[in-house]
Backbone atoms as SQL, in Angstrom:
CREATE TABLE atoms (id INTEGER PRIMARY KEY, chain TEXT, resi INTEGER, resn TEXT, atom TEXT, x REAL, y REAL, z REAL);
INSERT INTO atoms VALUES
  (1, 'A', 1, 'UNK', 'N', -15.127, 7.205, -4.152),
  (2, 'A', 1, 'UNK', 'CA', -14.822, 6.694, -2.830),
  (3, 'A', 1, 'UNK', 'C', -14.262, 5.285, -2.980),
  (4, 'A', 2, 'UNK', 'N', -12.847, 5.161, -2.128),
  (5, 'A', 2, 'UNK', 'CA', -12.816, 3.658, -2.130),
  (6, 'A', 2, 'UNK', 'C', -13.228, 2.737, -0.691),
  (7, 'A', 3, 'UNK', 'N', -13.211, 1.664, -0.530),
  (8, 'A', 3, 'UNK', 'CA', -13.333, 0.985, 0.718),
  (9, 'A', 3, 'UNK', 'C', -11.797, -0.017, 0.915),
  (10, 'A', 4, 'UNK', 'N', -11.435, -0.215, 2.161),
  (11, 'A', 4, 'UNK', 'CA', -10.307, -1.066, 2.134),
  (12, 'A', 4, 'UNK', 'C', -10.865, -1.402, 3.519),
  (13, 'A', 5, 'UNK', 'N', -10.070, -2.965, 3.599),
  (14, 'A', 5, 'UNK', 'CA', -10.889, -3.423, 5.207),
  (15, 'A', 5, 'UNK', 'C', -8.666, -3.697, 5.630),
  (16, 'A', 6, 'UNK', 'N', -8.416, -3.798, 6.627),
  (17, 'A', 6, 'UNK', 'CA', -7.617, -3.933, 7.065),
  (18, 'A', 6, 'UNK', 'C', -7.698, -5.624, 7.707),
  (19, 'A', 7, 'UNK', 'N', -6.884, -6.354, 6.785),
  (20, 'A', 7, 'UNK', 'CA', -7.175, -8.084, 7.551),
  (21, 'A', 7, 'UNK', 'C', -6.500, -8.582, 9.054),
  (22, 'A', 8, 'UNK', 'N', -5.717, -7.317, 9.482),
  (23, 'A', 8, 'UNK', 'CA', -4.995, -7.633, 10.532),
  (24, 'A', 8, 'UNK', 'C', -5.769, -7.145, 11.130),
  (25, 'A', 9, 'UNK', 'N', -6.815, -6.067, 11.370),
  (26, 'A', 9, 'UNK', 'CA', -7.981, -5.832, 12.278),
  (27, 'A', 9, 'UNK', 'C', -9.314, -6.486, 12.472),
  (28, 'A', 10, 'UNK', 'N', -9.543, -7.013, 11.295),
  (29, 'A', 10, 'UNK', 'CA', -10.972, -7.434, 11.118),
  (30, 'A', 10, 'UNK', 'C', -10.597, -8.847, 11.958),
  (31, 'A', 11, 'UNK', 'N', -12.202, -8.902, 12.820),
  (32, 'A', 11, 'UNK', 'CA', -11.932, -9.871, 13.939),
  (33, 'A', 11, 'UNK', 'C', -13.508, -11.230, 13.056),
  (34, 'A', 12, 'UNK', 'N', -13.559, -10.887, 12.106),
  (35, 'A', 12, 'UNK', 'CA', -14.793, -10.936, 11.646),
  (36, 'A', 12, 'UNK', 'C', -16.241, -10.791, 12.419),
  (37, 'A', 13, 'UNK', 'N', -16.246, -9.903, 12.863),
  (38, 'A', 13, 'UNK', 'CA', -17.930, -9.705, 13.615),
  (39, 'A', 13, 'UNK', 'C', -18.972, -9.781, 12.470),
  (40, 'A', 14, 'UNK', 'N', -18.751, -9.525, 11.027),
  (41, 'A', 14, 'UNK', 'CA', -19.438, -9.510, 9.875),
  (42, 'A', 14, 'UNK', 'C', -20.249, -7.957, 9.853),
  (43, 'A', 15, 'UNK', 'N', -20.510, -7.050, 10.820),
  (44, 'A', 15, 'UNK', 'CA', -21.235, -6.311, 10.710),
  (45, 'A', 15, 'UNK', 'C', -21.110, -5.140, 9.770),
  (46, 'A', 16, 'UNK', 'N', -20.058, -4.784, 8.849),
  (47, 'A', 16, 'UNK', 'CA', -19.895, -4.306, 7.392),
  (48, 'A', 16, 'UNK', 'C', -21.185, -4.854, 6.543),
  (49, 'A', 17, 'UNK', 'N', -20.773, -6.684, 6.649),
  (50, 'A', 17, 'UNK', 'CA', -21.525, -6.876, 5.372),
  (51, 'A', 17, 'UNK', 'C', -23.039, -6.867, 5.465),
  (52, 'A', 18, 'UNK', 'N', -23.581, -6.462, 7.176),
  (53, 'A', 18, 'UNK', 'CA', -24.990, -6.518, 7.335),
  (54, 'A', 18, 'UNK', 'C', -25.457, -4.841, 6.528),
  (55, 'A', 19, 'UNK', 'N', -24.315, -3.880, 6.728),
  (56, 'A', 19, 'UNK', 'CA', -24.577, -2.850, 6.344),
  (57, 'A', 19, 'UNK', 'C', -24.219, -2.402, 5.027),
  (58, 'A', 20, 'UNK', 'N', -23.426, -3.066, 4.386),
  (59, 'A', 20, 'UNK', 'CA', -23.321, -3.071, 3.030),
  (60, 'A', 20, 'UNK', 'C', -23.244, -4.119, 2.179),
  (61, 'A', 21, 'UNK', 'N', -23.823, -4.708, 1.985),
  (62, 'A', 21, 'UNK', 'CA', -23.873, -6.578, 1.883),
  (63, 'A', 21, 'UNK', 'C', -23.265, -6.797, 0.451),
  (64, 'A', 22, 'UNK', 'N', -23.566, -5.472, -0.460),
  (65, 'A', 22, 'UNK', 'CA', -22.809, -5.782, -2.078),
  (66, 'A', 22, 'UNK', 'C', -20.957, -5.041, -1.920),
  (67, 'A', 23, 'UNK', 'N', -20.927, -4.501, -1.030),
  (68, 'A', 23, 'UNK', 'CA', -19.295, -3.671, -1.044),
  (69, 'A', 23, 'UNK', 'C', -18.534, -5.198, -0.523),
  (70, 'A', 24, 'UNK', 'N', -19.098, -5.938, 0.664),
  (71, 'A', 24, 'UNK', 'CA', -18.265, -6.821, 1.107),
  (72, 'A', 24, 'UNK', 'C', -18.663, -8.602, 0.986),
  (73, 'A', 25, 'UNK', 'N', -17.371, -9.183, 1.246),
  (74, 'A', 25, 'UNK', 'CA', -17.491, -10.623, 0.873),
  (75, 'A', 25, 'UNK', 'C', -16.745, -11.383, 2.213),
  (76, 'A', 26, 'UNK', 'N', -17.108, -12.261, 2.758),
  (77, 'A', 26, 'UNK', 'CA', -16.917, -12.753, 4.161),
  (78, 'A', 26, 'UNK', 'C', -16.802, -14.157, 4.121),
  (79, 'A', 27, 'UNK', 'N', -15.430, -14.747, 4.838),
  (80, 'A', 27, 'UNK', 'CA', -14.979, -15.327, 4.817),
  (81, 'A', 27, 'UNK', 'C', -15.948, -16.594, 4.834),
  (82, 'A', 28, 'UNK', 'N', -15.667, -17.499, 4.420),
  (83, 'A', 28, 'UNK', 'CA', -16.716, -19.248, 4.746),
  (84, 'A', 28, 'UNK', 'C', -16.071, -19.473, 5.767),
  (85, 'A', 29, 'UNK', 'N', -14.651, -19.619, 6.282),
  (86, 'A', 29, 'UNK', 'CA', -13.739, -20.216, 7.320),
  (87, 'A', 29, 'UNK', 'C', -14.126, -19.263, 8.624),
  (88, 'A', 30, 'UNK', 'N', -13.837, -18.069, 8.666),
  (89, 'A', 30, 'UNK', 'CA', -13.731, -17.304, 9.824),
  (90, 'A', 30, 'UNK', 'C', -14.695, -15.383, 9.994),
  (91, 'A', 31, 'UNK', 'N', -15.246, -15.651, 8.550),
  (92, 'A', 31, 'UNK', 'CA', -16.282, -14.827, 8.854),
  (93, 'A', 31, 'UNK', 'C', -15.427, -13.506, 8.722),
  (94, 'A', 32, 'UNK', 'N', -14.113, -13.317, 8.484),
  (95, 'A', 32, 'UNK', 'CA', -13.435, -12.326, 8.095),
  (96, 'A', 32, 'UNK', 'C', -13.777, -11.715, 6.669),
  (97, 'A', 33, 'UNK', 'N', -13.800, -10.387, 6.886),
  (98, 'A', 33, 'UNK', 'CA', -14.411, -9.335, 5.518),
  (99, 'A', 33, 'UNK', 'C', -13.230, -8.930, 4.345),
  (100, 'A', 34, 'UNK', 'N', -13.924, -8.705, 3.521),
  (101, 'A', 34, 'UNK', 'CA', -12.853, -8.220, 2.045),
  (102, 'A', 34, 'UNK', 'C', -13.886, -7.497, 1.453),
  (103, 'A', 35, 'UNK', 'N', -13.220, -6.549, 0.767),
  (104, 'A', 35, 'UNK', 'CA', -13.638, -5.551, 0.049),
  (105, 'A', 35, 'UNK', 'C', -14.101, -6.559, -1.444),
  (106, 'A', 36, 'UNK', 'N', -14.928, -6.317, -2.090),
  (107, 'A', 36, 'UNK', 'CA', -15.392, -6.638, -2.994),
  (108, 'A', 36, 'UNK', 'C', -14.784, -6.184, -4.335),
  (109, 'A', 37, 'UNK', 'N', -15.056, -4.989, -4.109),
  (110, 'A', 37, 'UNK', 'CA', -13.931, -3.548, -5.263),
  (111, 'A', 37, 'UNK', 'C', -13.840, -2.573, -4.135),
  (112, 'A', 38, 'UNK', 'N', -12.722, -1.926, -4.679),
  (113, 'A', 38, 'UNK', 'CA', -12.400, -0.980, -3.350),
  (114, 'A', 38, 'UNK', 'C', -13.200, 0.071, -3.834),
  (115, 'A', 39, 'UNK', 'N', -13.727, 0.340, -5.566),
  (116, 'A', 39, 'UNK', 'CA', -14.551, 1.624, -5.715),
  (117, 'A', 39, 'UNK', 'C', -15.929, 1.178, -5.427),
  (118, 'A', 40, 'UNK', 'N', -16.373, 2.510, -4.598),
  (119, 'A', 40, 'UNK', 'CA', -17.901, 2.315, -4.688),
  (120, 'A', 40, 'UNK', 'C', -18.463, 2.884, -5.112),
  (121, 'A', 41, 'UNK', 'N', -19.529, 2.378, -5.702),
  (122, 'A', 41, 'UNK', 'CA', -20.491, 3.424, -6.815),
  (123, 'A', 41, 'UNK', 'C', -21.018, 4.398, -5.670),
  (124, 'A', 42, 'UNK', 'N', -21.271, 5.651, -6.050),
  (125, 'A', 42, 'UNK', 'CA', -21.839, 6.688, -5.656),
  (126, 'A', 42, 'UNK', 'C', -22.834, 6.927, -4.817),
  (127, 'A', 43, 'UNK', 'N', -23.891, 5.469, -5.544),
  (128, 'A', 43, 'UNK', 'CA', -25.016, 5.047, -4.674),
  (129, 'A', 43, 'UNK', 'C', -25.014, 4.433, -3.359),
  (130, 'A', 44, 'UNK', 'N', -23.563, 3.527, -3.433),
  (131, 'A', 44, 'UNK', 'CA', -23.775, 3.023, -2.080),
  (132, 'A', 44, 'UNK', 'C', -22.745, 3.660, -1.155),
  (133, 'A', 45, 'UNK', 'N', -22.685, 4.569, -1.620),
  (134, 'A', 45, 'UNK', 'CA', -21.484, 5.514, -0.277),
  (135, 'A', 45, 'UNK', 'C', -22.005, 5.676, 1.055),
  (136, 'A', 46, 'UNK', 'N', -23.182, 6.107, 1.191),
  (137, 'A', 46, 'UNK', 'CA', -23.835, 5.938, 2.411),
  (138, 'A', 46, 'UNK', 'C', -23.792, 4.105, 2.949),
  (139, 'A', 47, 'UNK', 'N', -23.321, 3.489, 2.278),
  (140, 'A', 47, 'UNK', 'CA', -23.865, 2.344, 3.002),
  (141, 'A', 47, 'UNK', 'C', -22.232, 1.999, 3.503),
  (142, 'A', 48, 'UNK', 'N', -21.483, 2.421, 2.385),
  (143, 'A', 48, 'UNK', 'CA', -20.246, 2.313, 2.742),
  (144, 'A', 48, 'UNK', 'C', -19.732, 3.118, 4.301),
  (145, 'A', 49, 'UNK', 'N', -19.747, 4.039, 4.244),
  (146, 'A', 49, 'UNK', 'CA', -19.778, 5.210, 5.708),
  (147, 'A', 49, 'UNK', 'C', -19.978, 4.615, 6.773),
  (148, 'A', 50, 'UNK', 'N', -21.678, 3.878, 6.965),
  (149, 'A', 50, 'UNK', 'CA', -22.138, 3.034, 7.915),
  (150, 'A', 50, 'UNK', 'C', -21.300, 1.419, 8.247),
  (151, 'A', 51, 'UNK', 'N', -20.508, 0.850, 7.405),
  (152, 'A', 51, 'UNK', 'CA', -19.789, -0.232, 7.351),
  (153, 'A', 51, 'UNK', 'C', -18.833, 0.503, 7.939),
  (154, 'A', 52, 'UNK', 'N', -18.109, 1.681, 7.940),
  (155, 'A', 52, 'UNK', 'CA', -16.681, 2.011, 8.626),
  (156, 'A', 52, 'UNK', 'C', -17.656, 2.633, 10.066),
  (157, 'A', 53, 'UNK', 'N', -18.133, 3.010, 10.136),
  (158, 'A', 53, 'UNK', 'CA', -19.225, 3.421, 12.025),
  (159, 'A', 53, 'UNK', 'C', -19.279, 2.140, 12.260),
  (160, 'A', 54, 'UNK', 'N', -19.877, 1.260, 11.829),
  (161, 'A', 54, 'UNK', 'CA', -19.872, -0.119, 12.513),
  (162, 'A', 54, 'UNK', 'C', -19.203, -1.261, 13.044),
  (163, 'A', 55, 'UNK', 'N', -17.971, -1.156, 12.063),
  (164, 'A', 55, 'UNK', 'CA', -16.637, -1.770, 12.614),
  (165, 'A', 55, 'UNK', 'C', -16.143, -1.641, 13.975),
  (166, 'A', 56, 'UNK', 'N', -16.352, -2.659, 14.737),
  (167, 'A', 56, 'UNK', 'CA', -15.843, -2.357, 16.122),
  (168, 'A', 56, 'UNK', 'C', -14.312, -2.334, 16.513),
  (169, 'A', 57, 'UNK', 'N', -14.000, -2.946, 15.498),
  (170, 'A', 57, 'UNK', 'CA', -12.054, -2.755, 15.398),
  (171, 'A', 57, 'UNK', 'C', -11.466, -1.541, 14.289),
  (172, 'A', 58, 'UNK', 'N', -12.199, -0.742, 14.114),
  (173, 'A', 58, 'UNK', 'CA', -12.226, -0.126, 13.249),
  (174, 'A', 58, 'UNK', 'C', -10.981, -0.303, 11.946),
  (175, 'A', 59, 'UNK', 'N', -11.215, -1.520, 11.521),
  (176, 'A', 59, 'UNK', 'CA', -10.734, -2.408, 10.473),
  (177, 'A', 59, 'UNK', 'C', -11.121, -1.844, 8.749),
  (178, 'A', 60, 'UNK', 'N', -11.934, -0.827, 8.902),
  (179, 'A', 60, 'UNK', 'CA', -12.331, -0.401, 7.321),
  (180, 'A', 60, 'UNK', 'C', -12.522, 1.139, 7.121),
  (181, 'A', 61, 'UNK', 'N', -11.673, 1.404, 5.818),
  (182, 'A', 61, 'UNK', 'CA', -11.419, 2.388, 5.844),
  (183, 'A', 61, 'UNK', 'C', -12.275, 3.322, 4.525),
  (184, 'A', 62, 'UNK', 'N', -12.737, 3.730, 4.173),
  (185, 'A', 62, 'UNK', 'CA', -13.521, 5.042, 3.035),
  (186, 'A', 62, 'UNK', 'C', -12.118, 6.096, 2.943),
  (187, 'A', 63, 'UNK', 'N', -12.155, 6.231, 1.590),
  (188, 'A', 63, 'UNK', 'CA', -11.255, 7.420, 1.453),
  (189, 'A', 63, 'UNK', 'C', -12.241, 8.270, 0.251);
């Protein structure tokens, strides 16, 4: 699975990184999200899933 956050959507609400706190890394300036690695280990796919449900701009994507 990969993760990708889209920077033209993300409004930074941060709520990815409450739900996956090791996939993502958030801005110091504006609280805007980045993918950490776009692969995610296996283990945290579920946490990954819940970071794309939670996105209210739906700014992040799982493939």
């Amino acid at each position: 699975m990969k993760v990708e956050v889209d920077p033209k959507r993300c409004q930074g609400h941060t709520l990815c990184a409450m739900a996956a706190p090791t996939l993502f890394e958030l801005s110091d300036i504006d609280g805007h999200a980045t993918a950490v690695d776009a692969d995610v280990p296996a283990h945290l796919a579920d946490s990954a899933r819940e970071a794309v449900r939670s996105c209210p701009e739906q700014a992040i994507s799982a493939l």
